[in-house]
PDB file of N, CA, C and O in Angstrom, chain B, residues numbered from 101:
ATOM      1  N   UNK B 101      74.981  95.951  61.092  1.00  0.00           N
ATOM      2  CA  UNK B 101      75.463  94.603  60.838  1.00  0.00           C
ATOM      3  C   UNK B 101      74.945  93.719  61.973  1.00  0.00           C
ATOM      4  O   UNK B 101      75.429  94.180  63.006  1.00  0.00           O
ATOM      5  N   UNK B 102      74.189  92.671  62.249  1.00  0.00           N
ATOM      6  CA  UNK B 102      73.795  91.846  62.631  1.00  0.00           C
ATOM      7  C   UNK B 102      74.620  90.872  63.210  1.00  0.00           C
ATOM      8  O   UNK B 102      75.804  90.930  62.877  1.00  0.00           O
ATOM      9  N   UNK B 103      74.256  89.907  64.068  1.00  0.00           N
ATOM     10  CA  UNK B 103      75.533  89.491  64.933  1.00  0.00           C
ATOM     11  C   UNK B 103      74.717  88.197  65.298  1.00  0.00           C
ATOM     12  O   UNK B 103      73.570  88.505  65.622  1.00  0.00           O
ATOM     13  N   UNK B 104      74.949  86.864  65.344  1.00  0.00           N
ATOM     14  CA  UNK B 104      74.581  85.581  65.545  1.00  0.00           C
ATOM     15  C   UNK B 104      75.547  85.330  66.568  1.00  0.00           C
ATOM     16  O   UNK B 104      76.615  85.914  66.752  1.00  0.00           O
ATOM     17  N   UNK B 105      75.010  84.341  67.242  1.00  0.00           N
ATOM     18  CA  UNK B 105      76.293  83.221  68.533  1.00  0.00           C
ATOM     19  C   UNK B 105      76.120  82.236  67.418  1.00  0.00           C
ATOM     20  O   UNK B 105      75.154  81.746  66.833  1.00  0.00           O
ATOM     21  N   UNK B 106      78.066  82.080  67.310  1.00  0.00           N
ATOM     22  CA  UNK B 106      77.961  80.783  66.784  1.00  0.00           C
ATOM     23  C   UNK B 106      78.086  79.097  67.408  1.00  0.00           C
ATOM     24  O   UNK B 106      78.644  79.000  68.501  1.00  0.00           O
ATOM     25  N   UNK B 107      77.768  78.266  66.987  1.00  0.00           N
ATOM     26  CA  UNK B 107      77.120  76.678  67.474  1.00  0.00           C
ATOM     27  C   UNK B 107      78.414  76.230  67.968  1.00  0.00           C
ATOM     28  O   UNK B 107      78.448  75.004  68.067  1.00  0.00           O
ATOM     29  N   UNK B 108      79.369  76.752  68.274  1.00  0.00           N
ATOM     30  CA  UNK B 108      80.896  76.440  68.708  1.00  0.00           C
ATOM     31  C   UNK B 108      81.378  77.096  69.670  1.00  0.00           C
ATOM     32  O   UNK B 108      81.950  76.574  70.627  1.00  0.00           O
ATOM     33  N   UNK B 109      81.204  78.264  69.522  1.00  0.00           N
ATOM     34  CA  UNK B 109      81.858  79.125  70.541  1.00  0.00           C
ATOM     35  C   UNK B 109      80.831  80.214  71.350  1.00  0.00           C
ATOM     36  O   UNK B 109      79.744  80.432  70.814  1.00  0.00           O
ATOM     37  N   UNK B 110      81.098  80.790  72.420  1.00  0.00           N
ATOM     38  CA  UNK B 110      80.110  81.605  73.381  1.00  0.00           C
ATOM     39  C   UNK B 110      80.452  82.687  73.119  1.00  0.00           C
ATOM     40  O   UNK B 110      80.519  83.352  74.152  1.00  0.00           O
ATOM     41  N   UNK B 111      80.796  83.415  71.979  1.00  0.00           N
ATOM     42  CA  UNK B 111      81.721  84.037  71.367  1.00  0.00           C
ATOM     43  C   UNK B 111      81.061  84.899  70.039  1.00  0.00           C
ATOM     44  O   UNK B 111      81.394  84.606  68.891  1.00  0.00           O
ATOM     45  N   UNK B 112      79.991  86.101  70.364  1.00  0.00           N
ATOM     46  CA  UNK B 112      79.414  86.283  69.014  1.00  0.00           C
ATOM     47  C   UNK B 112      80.428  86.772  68.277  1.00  0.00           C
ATOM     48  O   UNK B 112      81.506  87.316  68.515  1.00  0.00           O
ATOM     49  N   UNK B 113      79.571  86.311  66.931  1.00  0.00           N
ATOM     50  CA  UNK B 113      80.309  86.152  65.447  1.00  0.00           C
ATOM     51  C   UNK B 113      79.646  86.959  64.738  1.00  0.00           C
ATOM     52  O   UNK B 113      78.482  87.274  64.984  1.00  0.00           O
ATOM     53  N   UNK B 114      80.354  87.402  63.731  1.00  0.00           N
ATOM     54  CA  UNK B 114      79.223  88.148  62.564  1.00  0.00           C
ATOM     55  C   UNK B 114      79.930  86.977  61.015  1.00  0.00           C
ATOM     56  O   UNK B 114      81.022  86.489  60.724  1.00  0.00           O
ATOM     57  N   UNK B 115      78.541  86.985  60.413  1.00  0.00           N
ATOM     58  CA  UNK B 115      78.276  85.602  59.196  1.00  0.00           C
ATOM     59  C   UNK B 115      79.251  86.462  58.038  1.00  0.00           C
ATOM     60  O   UNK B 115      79.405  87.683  58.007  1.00  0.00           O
ATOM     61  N   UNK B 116      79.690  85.720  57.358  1.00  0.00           N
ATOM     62  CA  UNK B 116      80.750  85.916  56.165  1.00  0.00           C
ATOM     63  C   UNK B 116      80.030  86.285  55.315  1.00  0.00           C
ATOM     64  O   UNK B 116      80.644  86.599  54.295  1.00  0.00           O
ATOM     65  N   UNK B 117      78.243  86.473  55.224  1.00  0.00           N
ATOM     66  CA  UNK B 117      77.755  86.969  54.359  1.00  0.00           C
ATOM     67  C   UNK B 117      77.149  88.855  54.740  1.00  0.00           C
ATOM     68  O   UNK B 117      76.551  89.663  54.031  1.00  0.00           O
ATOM     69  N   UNK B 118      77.845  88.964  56.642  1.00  0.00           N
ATOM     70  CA  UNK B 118      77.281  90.080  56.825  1.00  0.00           C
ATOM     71  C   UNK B 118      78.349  91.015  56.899  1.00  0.00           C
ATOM     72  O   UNK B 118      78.420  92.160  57.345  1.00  0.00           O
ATOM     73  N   UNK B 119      79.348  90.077  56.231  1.00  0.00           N
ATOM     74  CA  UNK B 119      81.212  91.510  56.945  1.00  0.00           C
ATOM     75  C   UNK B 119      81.039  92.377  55.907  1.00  0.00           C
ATOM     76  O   UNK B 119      80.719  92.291  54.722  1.00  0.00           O
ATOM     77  N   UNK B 120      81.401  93.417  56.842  1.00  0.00           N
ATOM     78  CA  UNK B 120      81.870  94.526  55.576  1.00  0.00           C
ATOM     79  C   UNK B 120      83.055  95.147  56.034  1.00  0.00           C
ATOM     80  O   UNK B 120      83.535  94.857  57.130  1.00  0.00           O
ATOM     81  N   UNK B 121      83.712  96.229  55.050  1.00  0.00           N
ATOM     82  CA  UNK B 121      85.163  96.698  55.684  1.00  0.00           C
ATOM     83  C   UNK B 121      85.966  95.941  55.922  1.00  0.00           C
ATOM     84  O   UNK B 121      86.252  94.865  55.398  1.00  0.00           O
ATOM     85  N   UNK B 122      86.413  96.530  56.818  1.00  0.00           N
ATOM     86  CA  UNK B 122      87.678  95.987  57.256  1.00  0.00           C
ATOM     87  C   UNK B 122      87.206  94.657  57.833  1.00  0.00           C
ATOM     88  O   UNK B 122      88.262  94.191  58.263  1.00  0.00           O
ATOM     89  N   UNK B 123      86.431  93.936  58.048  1.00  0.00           N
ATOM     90  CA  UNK B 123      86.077  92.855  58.558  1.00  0.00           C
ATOM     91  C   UNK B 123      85.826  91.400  56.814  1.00  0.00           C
ATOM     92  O   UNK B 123      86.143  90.226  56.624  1.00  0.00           O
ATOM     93  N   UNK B 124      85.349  92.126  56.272  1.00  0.00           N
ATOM     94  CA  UNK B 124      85.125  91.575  54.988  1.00  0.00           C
ATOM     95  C   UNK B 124      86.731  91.366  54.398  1.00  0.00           C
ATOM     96  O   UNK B 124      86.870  90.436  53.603  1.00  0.00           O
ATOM     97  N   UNK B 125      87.676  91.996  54.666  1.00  0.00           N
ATOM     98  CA  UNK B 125      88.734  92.206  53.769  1.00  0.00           C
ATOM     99  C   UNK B 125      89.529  90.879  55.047  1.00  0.00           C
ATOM    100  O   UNK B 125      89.901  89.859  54.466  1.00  0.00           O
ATOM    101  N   UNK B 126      89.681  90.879  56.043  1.00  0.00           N
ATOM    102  CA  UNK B 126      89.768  89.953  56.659  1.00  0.00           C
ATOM    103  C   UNK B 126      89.395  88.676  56.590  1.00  0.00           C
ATOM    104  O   UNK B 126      90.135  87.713  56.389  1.00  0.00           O
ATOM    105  N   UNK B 127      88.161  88.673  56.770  1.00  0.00           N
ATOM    106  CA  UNK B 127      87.411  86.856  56.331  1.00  0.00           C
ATOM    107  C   UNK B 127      88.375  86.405  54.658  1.00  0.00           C
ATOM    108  O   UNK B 127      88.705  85.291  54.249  1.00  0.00           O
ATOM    109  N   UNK B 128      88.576  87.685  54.075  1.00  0.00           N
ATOM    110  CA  UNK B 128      88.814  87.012  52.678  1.00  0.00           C
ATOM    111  C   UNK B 128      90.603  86.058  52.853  1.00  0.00           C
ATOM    112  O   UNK B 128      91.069  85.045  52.332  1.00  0.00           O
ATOM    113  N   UNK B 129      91.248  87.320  54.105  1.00  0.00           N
ATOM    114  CA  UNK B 129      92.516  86.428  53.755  1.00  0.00           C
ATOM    115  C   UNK B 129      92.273  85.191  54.872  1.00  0.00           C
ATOM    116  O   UNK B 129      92.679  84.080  54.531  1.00  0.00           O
ATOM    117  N   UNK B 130      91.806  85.291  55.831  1.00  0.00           N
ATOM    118  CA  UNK B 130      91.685  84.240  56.454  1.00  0.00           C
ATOM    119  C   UNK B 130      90.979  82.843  56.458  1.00  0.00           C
ATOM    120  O   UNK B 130      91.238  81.819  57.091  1.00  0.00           O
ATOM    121  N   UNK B 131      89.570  83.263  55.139  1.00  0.00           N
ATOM    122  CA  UNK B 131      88.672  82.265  54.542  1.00  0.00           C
ATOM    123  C   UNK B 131      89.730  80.678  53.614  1.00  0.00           C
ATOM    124  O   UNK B 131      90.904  80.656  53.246  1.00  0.00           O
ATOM    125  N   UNK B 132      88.586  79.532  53.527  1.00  0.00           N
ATOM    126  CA  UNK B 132      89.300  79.005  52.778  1.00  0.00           C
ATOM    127  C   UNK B 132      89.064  79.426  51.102  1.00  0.00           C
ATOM    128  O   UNK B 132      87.948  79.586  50.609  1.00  0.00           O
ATOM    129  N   UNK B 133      90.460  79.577  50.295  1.00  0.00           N
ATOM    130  CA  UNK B 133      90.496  79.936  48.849  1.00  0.00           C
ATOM    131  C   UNK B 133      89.309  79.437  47.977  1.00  0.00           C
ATOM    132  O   UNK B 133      88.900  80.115  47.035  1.00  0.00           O
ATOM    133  N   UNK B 134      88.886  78.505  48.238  1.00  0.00           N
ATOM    134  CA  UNK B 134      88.190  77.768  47.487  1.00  0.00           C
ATOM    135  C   UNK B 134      86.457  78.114  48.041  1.00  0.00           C
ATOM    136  O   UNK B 134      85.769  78.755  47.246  1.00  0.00           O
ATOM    137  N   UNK B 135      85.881  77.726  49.241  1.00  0.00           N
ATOM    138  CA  UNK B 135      84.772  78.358  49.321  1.00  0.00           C
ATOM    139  C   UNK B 135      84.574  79.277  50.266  1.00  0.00           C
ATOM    140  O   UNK B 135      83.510  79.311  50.884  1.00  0.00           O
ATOM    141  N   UNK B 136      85.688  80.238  50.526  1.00  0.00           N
ATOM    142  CA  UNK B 136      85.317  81.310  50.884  1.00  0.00           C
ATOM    143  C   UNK B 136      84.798  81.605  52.260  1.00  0.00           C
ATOM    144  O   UNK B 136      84.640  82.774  52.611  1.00  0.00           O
ATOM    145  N   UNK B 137      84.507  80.526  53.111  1.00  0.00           N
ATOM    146  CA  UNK B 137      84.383  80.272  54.692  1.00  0.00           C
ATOM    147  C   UNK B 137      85.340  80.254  55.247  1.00  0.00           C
ATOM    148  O   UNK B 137      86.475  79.978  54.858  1.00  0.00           O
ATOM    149  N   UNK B 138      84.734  80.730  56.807  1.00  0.00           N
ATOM    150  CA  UNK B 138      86.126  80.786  57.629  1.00  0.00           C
ATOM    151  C   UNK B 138      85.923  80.176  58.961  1.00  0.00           C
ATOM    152  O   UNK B 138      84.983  80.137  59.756  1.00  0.00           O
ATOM    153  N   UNK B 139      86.955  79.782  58.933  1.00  0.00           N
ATOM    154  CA  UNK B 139      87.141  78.647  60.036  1.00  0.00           C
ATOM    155  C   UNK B 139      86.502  79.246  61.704  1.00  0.00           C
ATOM    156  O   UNK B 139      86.783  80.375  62.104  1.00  0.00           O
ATOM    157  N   UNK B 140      85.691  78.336  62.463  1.00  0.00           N
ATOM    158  CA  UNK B 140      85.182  79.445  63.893  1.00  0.00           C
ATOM    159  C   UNK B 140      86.429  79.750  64.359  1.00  0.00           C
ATOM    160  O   UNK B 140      86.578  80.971  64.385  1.00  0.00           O
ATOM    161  N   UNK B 141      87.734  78.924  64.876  1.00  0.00           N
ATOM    162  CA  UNK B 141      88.664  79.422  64.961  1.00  0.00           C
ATOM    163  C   UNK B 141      89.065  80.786  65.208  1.00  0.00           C
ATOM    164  O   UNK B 141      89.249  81.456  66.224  1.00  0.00           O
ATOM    165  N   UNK B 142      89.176  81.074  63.463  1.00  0.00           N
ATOM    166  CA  UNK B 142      89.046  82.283  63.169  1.00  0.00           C
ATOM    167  C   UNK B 142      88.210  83.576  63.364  1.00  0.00           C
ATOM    168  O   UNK B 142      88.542  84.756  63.476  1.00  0.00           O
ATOM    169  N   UNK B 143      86.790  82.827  63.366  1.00  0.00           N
ATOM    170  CA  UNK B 143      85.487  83.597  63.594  1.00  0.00           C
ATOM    171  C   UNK B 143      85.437  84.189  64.581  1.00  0.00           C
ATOM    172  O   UNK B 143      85.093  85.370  64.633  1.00  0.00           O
ATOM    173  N   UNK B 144      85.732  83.568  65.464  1.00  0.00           N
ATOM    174  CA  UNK B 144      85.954  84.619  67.152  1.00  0.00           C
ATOM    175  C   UNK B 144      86.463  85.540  67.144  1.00  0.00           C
ATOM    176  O   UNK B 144      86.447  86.246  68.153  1.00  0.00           O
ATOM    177  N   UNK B 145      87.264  86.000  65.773  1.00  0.00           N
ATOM    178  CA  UNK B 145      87.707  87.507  66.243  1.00  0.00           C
ATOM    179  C   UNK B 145      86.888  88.686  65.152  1.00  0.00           C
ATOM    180  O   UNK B 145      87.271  89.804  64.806  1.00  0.00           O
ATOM    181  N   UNK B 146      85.685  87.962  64.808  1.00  0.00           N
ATOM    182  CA  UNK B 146      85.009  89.080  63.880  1.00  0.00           C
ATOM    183  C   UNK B 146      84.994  90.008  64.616  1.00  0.00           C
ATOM    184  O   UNK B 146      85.232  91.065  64.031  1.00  0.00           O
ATOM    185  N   UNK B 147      84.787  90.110  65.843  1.00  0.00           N
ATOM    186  CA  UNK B 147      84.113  91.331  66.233  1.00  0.00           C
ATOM    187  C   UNK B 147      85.571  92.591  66.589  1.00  0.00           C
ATOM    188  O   UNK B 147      85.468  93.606  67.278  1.00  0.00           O
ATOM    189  N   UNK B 148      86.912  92.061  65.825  1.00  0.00           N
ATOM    190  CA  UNK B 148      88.022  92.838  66.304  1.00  0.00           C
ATOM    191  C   UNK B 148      89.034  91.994  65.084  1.00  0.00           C
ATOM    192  O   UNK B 148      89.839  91.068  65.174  1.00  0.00           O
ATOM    193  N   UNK B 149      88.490  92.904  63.841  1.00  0.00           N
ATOM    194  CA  UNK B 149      89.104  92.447  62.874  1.00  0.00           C
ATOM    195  C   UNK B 149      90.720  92.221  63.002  1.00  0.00           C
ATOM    196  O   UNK B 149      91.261  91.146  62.739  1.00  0.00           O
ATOM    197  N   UNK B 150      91.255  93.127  63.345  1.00  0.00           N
ATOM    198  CA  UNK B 150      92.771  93.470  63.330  1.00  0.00           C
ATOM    199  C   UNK B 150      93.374  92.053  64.379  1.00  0.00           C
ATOM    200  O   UNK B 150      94.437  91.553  64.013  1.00  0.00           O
ATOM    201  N   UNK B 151      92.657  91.431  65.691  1.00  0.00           N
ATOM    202  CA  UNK B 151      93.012  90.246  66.393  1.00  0.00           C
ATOM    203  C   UNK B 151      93.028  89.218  65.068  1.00  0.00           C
ATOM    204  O   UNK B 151      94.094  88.843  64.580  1.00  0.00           O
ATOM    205  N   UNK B 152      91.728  88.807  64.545  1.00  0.00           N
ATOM    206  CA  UNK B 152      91.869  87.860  63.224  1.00  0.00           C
ATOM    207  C   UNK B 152      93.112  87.635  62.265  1.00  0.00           C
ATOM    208  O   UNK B 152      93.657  86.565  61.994  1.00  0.00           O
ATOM    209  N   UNK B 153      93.349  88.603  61.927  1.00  0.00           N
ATOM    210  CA  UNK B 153      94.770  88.754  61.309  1.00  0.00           C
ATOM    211  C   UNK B 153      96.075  88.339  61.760  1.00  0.00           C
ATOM    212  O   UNK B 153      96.932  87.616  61.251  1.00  0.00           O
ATOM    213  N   UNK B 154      95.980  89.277  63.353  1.00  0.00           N
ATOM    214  CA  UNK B 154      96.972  88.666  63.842  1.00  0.00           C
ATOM    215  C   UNK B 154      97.225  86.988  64.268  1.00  0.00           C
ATOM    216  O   UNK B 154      98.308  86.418  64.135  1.00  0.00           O
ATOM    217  N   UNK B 155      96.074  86.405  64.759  1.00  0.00           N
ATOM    218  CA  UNK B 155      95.714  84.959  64.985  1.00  0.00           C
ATOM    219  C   UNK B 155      96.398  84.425  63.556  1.00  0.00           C
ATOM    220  O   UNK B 155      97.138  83.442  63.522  1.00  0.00           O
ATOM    221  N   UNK B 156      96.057  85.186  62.431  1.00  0.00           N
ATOM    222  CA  UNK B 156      96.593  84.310  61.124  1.00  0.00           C
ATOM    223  C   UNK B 156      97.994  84.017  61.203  1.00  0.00           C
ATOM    224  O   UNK B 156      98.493  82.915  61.433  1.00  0.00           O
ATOM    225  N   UNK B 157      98.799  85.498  60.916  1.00  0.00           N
ATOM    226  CA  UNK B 157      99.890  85.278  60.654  1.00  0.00           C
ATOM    227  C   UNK B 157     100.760  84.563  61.450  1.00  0.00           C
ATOM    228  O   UNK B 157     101.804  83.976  61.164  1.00  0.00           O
ATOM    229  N   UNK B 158     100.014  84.736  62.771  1.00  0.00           N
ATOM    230  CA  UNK B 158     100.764  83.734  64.330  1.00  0.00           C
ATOM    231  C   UNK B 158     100.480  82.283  64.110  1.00  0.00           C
ATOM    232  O   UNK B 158     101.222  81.516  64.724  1.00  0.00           O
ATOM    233  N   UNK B 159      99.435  81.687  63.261  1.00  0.00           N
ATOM    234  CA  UNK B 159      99.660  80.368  62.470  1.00  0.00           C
ATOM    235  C   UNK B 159     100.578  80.350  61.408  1.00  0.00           C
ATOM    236  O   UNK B 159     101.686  79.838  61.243  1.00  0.00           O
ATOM    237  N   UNK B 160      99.951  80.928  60.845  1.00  0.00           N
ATOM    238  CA  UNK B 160     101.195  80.859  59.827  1.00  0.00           C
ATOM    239  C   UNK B 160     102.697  80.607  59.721  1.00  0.00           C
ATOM    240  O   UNK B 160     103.422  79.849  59.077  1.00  0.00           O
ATOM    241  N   UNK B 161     102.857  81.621  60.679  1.00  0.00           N
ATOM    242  CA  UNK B 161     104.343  81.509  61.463  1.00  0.00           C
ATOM    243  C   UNK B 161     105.025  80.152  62.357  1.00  0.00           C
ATOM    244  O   UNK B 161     106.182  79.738  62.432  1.00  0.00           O
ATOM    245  N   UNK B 162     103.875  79.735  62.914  1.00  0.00           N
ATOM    246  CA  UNK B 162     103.998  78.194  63.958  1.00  0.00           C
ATOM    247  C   UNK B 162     103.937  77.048  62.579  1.00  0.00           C
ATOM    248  O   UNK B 162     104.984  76.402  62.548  1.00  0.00           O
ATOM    249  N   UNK B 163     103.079  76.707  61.588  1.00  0.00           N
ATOM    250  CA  UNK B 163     103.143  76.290  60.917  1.00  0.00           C
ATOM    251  C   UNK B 163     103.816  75.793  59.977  1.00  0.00           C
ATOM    252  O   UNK B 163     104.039  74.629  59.643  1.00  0.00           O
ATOM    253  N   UNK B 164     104.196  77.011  59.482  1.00  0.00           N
ATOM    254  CA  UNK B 164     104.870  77.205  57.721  1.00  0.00           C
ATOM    255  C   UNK B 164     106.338  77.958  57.901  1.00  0.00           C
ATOM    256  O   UNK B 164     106.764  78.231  56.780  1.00  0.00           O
ATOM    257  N   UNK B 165     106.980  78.257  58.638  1.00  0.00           N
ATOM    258  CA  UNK B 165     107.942  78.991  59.291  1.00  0.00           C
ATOM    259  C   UNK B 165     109.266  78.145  59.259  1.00  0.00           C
ATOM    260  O   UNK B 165     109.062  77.108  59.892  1.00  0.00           O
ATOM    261  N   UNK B 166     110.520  78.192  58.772  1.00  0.00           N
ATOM    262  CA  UNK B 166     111.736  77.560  59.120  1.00  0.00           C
ATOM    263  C   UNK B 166     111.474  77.278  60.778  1.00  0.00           C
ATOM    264  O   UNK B 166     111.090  78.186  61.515  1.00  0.00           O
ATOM    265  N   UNK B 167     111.696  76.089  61.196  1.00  0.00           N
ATOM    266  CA  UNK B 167     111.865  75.307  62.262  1.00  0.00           C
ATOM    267  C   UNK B 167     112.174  73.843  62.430  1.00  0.00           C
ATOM    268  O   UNK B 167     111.793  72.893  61.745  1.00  0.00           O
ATOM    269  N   UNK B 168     113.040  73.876  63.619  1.00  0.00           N
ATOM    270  CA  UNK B 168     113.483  72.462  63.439  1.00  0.00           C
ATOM    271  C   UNK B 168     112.629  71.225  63.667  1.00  0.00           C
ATOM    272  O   UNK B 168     113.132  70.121  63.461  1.00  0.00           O
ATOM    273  N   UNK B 169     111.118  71.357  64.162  1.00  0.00           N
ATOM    274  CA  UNK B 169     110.091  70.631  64.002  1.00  0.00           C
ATOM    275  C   UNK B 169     109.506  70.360  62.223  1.00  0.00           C
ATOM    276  O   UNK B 169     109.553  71.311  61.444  1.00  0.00           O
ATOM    277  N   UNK B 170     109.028  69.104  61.800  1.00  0.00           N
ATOM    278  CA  UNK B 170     108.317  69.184  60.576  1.00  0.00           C
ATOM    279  C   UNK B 170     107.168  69.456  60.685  1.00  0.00           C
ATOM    280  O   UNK B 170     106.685  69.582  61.810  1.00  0.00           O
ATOM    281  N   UNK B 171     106.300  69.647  59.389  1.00  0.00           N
ATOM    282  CA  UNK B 171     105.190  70.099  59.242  1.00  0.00           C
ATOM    283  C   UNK B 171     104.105  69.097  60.278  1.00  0.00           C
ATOM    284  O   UNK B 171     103.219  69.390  61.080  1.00  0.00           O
ATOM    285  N   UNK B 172     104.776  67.605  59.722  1.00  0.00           N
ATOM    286  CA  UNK B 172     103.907  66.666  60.764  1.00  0.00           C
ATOM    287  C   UNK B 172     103.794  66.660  61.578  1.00  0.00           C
ATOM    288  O   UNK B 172     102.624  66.535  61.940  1.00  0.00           O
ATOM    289  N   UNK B 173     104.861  66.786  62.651  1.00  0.00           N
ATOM    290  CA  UNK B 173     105.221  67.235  63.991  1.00  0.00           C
ATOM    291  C   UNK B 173     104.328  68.060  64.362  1.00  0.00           C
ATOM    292  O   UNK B 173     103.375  67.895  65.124  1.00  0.00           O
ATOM    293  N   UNK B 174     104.599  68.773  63.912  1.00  0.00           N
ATOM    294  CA  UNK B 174     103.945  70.493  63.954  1.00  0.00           C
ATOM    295  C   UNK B 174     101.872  70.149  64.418  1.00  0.00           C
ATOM    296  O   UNK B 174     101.178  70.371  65.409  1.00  0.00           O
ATOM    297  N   UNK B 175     101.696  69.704  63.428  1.00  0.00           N
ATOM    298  CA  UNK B 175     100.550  69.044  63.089  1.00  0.00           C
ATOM    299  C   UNK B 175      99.802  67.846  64.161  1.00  0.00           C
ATOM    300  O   UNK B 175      98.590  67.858  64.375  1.00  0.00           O
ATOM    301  N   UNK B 176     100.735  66.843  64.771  1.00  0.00           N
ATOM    302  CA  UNK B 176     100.598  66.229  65.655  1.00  0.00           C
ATOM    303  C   UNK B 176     100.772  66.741  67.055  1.00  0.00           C
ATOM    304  O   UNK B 176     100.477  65.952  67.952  1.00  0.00           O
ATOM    305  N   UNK B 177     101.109  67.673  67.316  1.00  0.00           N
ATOM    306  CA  UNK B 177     101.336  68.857  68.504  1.00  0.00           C
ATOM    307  C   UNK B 177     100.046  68.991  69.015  1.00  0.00           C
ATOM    308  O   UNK B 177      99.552  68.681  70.100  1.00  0.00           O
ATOM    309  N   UNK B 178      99.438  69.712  67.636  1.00  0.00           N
ATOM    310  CA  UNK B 178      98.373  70.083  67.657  1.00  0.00           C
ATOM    311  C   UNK B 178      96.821  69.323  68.162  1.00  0.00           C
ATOM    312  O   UNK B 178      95.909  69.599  68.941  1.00  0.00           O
ATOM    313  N   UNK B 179      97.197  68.112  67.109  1.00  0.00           N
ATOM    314  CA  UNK B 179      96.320  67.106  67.641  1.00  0.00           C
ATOM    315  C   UNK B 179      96.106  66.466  69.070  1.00  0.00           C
ATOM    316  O   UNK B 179      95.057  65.964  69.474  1.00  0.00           O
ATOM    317  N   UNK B 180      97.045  66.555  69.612  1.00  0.00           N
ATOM    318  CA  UNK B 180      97.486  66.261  71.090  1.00  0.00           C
ATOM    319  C   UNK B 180      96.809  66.875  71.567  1.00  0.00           C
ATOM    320  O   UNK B 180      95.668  66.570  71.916  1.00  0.00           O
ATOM    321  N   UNK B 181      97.445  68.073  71.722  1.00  0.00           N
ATOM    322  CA  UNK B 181      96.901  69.112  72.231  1.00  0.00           C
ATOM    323  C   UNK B 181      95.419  69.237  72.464  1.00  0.00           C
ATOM    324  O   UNK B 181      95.037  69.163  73.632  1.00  0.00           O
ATOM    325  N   UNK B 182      94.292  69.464  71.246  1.00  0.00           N
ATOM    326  CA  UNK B 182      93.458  69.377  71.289  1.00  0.00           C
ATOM    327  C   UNK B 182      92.571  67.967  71.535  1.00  0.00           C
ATOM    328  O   UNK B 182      91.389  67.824  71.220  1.00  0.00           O
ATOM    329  N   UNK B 183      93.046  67.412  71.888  1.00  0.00           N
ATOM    330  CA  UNK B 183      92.591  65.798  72.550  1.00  0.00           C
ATOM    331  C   UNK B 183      92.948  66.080  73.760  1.00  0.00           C
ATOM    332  O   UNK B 183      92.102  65.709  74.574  1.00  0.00           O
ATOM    333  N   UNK B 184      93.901  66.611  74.239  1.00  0.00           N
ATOM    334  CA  UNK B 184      94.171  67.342  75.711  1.00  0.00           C
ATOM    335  C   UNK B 184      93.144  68.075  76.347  1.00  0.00           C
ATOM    336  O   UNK B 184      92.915  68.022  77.555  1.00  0.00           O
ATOM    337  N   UNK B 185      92.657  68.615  75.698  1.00  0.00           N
ATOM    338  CA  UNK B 185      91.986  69.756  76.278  1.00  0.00           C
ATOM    339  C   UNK B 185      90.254  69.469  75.679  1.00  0.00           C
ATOM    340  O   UNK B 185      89.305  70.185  75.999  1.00  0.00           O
ATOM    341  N   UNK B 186      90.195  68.623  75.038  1.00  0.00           N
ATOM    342  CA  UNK B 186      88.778  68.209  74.282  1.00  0.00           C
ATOM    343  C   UNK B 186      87.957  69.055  73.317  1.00  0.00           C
ATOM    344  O   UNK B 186      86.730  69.106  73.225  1.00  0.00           O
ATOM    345  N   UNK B 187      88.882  69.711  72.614  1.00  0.00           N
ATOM    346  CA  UNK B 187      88.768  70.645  71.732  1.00  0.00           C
ATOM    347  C   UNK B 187      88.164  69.316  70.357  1.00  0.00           C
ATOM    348  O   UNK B 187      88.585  68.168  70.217  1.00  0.00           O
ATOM    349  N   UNK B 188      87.095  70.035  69.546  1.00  0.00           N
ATOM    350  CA  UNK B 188      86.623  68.980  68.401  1.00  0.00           C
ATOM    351  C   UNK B 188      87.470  70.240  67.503  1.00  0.00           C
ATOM    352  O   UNK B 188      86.740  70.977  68.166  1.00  0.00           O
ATOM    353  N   UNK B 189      87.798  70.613  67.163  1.00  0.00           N
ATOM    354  CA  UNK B 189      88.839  71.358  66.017  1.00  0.00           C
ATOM    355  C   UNK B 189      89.277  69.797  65.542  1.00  0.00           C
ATOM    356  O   UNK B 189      90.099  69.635  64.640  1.00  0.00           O
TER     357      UNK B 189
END
């Protein structure tokens, strides 16, 4: 399997067209539904499928989770945040 640096991160990646296994079965839950890409975010943990996953559900959880913050909130945290730190996410 072949391995690219991706244009975001210093962080090699392997391409959603080269996963296989357990790495392929990953991109799928973490990809978007519709075309099937996955966020670099996410991509940083090709090389340790089982981290990817966990990164998910630990959004998921901050996100979508009973809490006394709203989704917007939640959402504007984020944005901060990454204007904080000069993140283009």
């Amino acid at each position: 399997m072949g391995q690219t640096k991706s244009l975001i991160a210093w962080i090699e990646t392997v391409p959603e067209s080269e996963a296989q296994g357990e790495l392929k079965r990953a991109y799928r839950r973490a990809g978007d539904p519709g075309s099937g890409q996955v966020d670099h975010i996410m991509k940083i943990h090709s090389l340790n499928p089982a981290s990817m996953i966990d990164h998910l559900h630990l959004y998921k959880t901050l996100m979508y989770a009973e809490s006394p913050l709203t989704r917007v909130q939640r959402e504007l945290i984020g944005v901060v945040v990454s204007a904080i730190n000069r993140c283009e996410y």
